[in-house]
C-alpha positions in Angstrom: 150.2 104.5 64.6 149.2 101.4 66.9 149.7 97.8 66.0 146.9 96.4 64.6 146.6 92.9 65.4 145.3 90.2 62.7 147.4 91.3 60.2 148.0 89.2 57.6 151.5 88.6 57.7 150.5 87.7 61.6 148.0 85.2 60.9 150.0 83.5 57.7 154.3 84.2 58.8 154.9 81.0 55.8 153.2 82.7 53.5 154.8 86.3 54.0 156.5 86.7 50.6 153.9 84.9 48.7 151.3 87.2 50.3 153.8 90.3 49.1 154.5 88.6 45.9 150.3 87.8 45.4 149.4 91.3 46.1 151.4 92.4 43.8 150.5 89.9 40.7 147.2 89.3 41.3 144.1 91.3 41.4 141.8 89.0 42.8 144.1 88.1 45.9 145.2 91.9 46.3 141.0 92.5 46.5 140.5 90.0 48.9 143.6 91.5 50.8 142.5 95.1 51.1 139.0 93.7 51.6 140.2 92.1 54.9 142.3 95.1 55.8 139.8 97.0 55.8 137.4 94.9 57.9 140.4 94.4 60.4 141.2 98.1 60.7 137.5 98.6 61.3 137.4 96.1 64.3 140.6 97.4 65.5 139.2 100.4 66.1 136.1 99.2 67.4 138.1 97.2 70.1 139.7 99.9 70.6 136.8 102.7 71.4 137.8 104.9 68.5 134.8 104.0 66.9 131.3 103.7 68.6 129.9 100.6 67.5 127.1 97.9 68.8 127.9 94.3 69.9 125.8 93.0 66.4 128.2 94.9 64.3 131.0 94.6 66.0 130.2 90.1 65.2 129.4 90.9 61.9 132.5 92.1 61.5 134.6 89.4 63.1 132.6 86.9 61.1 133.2 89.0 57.6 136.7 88.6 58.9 137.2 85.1 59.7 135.4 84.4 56.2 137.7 86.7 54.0 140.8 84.7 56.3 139.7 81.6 55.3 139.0 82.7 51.5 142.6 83.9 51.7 144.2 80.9 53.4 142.4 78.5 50.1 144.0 80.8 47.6 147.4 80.6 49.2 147.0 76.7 49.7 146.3 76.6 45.8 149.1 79.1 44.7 
């Protein structure tokens, strides 16, 4: 499997066992987790002409991304 860049332990290296230890504990961090997993998987293969997909989706995408990151890096700021 290829690296997929953006992952979460990427964008947040502090945070790497409380991401782990979050996932694990609580369900409303491990949904917003898997929710931007998916979205980054999606784009990687986008980016990466696995999947077919038009410019408008492809920024949809990126902001969905950048939203869920943020919504993410809030929760770990308040944890």
């Amino acid at each position: 499997m290829s690296h997929v860049p953006h992952e979460l332990a990427e964008e947040f290296p502090a945070d790497k066992d409380k991401i782990h230890s979050l996932n694990e504990t609580d369900n409303h961090f491990a949904k917003l987790a898997e929710q931007y997993h998916t979205v980054n998987r999606e784009i990687h293969r986008i980016e990466t002409k696995v999947t077919p997909a038009d410019e408008g989706y492809e920024k949809q995408l990126r902001r969905q991304r950048l939203a869920l990151k943020d919504q993410i890096a809030v929760y770990l700021n308040q944890r």
